[in-house]
N, CA, C and O atoms as a GROMACS GRO file, in nm:
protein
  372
    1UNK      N    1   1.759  -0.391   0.048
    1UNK     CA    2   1.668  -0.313   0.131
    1UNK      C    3   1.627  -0.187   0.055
    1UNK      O    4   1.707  -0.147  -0.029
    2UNK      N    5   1.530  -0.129   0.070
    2UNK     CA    6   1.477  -0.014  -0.052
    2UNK      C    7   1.453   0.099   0.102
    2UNK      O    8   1.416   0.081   0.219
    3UNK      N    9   1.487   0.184   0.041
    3UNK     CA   10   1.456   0.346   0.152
    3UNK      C   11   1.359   0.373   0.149
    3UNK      O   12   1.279   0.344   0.060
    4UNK      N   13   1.334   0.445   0.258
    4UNK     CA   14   1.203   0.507   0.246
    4UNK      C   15   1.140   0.561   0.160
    4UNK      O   16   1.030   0.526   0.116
    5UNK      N   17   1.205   0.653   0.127
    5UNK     CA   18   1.164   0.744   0.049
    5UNK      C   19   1.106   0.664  -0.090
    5UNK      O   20   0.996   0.688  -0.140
    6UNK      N   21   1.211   0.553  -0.148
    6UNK     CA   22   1.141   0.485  -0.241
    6UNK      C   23   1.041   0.380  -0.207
    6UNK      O   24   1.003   0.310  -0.301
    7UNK      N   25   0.996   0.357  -0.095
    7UNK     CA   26   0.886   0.304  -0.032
    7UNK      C   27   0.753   0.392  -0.043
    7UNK      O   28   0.638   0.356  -0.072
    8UNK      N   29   0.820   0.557   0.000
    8UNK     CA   30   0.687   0.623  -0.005
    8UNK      C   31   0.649   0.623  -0.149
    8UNK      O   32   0.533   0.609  -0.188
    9UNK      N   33   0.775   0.641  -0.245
    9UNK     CA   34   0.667   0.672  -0.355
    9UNK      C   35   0.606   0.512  -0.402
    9UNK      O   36   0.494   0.526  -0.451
   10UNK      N   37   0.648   0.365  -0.401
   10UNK     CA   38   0.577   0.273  -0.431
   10UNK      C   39   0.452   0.248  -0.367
   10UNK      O   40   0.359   0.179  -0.409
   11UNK      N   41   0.464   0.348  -0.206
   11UNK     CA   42   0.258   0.382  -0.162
   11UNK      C   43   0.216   0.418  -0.226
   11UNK      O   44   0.134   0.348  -0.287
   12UNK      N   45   0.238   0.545  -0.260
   12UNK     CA   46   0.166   0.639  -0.365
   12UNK      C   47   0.135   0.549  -0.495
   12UNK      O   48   0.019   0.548  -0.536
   13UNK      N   49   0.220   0.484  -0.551
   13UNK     CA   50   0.166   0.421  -0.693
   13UNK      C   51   0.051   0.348  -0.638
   13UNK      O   52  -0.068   0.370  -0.662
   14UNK      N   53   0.101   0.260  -0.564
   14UNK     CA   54  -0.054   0.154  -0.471
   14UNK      C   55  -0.135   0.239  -0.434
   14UNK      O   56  -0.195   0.249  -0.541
   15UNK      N   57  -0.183   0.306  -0.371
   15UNK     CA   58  -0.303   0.461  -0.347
   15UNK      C   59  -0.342   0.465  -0.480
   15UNK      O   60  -0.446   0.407  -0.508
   16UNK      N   61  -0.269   0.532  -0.582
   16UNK     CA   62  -0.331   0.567  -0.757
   16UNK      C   63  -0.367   0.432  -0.754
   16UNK      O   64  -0.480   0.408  -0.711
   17UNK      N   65  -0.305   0.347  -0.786
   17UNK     CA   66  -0.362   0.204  -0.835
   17UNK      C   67  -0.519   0.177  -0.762
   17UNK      O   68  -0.624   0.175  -0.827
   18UNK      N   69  -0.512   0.166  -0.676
   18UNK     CA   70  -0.662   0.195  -0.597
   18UNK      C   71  -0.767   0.242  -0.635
   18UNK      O   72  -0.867   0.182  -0.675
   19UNK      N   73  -0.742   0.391  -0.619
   19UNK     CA   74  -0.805   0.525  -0.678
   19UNK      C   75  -0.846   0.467  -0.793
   19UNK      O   76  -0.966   0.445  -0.809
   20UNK      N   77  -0.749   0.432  -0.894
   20UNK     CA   78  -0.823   0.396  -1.065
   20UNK      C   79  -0.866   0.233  -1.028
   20UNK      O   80  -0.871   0.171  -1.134
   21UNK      N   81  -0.889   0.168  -0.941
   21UNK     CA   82  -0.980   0.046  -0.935
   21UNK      C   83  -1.120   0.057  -0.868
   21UNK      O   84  -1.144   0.046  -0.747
   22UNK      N   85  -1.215   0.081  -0.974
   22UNK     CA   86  -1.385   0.063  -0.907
   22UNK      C   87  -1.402  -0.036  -0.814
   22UNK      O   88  -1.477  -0.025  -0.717
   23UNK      N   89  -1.324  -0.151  -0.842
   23UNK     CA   90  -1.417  -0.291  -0.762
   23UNK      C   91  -1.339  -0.291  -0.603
   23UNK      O   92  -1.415  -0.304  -0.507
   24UNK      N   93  -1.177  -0.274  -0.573
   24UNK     CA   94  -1.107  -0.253  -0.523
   24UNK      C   95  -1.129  -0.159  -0.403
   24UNK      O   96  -1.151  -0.180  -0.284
   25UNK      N   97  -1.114  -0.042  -0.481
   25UNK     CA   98  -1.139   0.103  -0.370
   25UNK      C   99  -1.215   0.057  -0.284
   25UNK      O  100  -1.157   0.004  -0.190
   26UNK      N  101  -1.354   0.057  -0.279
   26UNK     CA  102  -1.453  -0.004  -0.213
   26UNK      C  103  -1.404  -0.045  -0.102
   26UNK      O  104  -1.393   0.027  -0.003
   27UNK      N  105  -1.361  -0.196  -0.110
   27UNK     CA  106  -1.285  -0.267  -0.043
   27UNK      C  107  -1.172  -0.216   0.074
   27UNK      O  108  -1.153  -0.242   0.192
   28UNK      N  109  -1.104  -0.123  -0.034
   28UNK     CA  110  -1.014  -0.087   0.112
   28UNK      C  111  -1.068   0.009   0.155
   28UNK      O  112  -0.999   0.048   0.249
   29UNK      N  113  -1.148   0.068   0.142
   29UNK     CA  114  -1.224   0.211   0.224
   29UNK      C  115  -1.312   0.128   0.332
   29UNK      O  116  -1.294   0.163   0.449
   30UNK      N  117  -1.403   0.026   0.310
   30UNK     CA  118  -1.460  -0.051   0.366
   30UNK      C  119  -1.392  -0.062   0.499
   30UNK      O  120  -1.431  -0.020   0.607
   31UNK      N  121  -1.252  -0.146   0.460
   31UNK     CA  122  -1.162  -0.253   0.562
   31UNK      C  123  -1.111  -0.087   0.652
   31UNK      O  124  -1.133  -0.070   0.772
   32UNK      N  125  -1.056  -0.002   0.581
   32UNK     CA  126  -0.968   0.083   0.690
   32UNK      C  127  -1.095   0.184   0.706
   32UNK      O  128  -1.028   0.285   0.728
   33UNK      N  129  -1.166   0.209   0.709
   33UNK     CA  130  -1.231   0.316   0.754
   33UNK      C  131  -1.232   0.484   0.669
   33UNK      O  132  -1.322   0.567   0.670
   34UNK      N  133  -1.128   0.489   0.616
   34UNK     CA  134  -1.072   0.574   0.505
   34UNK      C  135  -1.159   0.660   0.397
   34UNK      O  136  -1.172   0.606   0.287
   35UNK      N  137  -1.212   0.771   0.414
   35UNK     CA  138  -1.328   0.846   0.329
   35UNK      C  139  -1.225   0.911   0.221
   35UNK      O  140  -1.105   0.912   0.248
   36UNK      N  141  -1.267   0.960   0.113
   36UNK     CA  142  -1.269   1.001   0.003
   36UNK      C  143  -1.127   1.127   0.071
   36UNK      O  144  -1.020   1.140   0.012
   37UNK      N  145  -1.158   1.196   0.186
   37UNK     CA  146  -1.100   1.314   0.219
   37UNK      C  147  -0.946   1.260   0.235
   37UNK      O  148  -0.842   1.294   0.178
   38UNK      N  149  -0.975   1.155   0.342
   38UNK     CA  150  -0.834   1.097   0.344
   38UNK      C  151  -0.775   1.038   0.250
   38UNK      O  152  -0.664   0.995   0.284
   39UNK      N  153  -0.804   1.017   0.144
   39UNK     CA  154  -0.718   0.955   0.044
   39UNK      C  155  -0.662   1.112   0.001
   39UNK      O  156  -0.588   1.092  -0.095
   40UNK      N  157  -0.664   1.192   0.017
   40UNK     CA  158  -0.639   1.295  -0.059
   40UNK      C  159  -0.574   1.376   0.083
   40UNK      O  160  -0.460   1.410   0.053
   41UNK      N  161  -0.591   1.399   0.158
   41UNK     CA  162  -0.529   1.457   0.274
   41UNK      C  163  -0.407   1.384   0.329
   41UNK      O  164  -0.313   1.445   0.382
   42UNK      N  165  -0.412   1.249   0.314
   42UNK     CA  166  -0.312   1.166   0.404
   42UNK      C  167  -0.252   1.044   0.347
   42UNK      O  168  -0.227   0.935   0.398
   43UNK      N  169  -0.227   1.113   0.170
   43UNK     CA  170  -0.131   1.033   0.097
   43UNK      C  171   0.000   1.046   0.091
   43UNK      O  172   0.085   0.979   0.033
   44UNK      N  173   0.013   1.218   0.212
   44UNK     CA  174   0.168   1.227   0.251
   44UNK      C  175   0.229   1.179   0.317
   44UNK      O  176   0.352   1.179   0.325
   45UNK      N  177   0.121   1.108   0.402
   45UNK     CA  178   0.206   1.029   0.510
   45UNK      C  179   0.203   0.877   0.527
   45UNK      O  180   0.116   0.792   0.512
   46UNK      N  181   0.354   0.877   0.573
   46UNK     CA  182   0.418   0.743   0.565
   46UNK      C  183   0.324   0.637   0.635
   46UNK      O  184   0.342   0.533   0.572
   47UNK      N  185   0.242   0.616   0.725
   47UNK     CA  186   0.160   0.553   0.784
   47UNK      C  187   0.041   0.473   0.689
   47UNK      O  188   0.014   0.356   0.661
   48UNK      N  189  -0.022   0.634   0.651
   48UNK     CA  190  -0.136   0.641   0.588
   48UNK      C  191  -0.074   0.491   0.441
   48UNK      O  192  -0.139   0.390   0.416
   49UNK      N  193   0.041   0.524   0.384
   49UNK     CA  194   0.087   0.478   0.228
   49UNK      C  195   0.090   0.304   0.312
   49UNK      O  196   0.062   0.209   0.239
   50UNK      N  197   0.122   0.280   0.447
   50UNK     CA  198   0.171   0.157   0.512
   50UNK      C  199   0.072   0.104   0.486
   50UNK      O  200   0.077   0.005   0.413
   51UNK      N  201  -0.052   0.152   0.538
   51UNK     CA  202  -0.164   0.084   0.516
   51UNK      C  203  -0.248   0.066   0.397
   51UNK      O  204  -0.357   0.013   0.377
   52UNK      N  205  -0.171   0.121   0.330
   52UNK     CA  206  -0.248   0.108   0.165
   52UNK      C  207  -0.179  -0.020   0.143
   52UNK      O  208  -0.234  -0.125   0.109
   53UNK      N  209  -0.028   0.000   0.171
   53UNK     CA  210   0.019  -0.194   0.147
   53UNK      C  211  -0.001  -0.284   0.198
   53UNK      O  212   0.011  -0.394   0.144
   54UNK      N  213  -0.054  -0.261   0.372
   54UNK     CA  214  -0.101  -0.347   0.418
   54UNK      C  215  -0.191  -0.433   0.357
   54UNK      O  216  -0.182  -0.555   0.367
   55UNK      N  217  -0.303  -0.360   0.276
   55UNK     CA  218  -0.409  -0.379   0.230
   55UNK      C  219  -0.417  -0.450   0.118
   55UNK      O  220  -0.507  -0.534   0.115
   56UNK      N  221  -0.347  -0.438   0.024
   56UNK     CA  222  -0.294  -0.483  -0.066
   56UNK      C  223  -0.191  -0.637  -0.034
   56UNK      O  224  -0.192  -0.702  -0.139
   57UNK      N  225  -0.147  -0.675   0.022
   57UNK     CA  226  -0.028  -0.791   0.103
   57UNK      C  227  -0.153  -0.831   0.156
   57UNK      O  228  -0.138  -0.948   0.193
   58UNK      N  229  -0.250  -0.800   0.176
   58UNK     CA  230  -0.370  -0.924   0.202
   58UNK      C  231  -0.423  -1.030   0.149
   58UNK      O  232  -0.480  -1.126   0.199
   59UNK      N  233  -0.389  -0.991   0.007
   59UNK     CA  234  -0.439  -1.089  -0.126
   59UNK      C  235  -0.317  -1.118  -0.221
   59UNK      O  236  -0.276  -1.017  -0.280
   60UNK      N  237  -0.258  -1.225  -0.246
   60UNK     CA  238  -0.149  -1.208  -0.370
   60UNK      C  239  -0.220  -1.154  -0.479
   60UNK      O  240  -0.158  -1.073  -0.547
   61UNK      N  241  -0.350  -1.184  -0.515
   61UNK     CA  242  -0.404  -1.170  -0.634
   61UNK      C  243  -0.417  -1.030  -0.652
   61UNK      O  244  -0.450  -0.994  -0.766
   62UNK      N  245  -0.395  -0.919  -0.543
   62UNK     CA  246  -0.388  -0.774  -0.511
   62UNK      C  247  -0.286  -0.732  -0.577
   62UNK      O  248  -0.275  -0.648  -0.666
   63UNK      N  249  -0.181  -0.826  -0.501
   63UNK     CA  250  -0.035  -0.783  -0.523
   63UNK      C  251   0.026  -0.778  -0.678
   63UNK      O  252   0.077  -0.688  -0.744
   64UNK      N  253   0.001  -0.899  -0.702
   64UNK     CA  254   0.008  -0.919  -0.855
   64UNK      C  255  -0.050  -0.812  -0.910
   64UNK      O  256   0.027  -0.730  -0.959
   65UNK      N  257  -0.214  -0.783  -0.918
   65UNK     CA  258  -0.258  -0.728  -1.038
   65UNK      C  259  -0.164  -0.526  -1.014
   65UNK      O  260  -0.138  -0.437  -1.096
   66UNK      N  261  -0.145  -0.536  -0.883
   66UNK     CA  262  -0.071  -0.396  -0.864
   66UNK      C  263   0.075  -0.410  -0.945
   66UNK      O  264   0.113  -0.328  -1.029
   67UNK      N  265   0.120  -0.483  -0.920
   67UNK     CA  266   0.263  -0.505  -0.951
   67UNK      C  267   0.276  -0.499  -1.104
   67UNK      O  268   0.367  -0.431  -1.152
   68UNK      N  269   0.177  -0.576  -1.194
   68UNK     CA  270   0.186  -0.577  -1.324
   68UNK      C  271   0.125  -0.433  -1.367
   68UNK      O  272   0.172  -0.384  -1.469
   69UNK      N  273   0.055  -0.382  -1.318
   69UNK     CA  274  -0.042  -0.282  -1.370
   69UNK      C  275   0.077  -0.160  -1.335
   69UNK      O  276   0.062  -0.065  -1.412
   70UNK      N  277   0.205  -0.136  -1.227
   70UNK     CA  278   0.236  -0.007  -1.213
   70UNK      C  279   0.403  -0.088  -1.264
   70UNK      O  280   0.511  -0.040  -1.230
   71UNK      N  281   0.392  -0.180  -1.323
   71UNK     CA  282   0.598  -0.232  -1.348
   71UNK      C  283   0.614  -0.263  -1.204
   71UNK      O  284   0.698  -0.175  -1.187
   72UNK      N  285   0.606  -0.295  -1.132
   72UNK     CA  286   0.671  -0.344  -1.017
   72UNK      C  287   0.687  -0.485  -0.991
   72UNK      O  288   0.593  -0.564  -0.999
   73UNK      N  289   0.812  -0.521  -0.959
   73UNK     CA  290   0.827  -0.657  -0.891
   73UNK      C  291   0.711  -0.698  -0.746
   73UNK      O  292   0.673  -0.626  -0.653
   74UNK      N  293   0.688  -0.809  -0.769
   74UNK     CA  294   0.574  -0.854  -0.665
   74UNK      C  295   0.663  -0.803  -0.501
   74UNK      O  296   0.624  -0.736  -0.405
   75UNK      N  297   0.778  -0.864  -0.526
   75UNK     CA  298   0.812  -0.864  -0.412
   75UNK      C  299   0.866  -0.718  -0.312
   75UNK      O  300   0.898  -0.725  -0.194
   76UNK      N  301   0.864  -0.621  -0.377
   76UNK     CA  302   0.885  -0.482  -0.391
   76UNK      C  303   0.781  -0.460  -0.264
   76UNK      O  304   0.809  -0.460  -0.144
   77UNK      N  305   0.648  -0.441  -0.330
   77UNK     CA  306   0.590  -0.451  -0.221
   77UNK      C  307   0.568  -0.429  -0.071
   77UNK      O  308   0.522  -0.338  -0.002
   78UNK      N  309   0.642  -0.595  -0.043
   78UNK     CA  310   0.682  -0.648   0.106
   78UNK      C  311   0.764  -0.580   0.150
   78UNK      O  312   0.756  -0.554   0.270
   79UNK      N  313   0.898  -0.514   0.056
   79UNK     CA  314   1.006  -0.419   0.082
   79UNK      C  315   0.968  -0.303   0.139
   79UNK      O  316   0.996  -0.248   0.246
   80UNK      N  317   0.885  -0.272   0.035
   80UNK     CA  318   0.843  -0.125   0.052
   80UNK      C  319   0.770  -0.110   0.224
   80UNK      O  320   0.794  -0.008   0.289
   81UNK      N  321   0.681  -0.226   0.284
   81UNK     CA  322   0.619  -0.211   0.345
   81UNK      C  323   0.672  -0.250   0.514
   81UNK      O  324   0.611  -0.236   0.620
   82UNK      N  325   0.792  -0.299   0.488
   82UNK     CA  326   0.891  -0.327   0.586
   82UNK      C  327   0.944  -0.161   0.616
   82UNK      O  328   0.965  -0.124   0.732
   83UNK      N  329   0.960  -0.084   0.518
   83UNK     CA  330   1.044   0.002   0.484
   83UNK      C  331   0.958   0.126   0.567
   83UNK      O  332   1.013   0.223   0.620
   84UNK      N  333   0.810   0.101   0.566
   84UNK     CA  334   0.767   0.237   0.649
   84UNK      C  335   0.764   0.204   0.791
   84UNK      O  336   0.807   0.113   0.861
   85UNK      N  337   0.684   0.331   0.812
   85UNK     CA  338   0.648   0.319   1.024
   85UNK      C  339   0.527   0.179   0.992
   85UNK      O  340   0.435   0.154   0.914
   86UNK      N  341   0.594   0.118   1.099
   86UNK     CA  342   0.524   0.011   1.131
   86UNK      C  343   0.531  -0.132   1.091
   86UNK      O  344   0.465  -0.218   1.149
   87UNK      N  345   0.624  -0.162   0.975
   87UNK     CA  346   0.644  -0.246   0.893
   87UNK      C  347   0.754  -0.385   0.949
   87UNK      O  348   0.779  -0.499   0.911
   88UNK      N  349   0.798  -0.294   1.062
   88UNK     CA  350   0.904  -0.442   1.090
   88UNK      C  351   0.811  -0.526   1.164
   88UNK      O  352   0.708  -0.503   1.227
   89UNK      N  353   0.900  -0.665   1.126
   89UNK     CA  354   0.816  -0.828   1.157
   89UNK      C  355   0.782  -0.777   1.350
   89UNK      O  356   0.836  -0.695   1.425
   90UNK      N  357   0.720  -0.829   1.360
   90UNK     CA  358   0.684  -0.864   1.510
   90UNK      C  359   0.707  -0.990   1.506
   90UNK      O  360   0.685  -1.084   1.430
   91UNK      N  361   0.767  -0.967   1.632
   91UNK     CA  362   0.794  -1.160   1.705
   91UNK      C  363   0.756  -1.174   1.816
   91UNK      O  364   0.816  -1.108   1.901
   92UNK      N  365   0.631  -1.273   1.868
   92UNK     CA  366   0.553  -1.286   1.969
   92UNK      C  367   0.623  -1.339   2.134
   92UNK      O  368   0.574  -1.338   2.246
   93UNK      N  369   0.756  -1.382   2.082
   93UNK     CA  370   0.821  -1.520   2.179
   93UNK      C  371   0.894  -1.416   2.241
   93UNK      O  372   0.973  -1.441   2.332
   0.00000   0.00000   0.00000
C-alpha cells in the first residue's frame, strides 16, 4: 500500500507529465474542465492530483507513456490513486 503523501507526490509527477505534453494537456483540460489557473492553484490538493490520475487510468497507453517517461512502475499509479480522497473501489451490490 503506498501513503499518501507518496501518492501526492506521484500526482504531482502526473500534473508535470501533462503540463510538458502538447497533445495530452488538451485532452485533460477538455475532459475535467480545468483552466490553466487551476493547474497551478490546485496542484496542492489531494483531490485536484486524484483526478489527474483519474485521467490518466483512462488509457493504458497514458499510463505507460507516464510511467516510462517519470521511472514509475505502471502499477504505482492505481496505488497512488486508491491512496487519495476518493480512490477507494465502489461496490454497487
Amino acid at each position: 500500500m503506498i501513503s499518501q503523501d507518496a501518492a501526492e507526490t506521484l500526482g504531482l509527477k502526473a500534473l508535470a507529465f501533462l503540463i510538458g505534453d502538447e497533445d495530452l494537456l488538451p485532452v485533460f483540460m477538455g475532459a475535467s474542465g480545468a483552466s490553466a489557473d487551476d493547474l497551478r492553484t490546485r496542484a496542492s490538493e489531494p483531490e485536484f492530483l486524484g483526478s489527474v490520475l483519474d485521467f490518466l487510468l483512462m488509457d493504458d497507453v497514458w499510463v505507460i507513456r507516464f510511467g516510462d517517461a517519470a521511472d514509475v512502475r505502471y502499477d504505482q499509479v492505481m496505488q497512488a490513486r486508491a491512496a487519495l480522497p476518493g480512490g477507494g473501489q465502489v461496490h454497487w451490490t
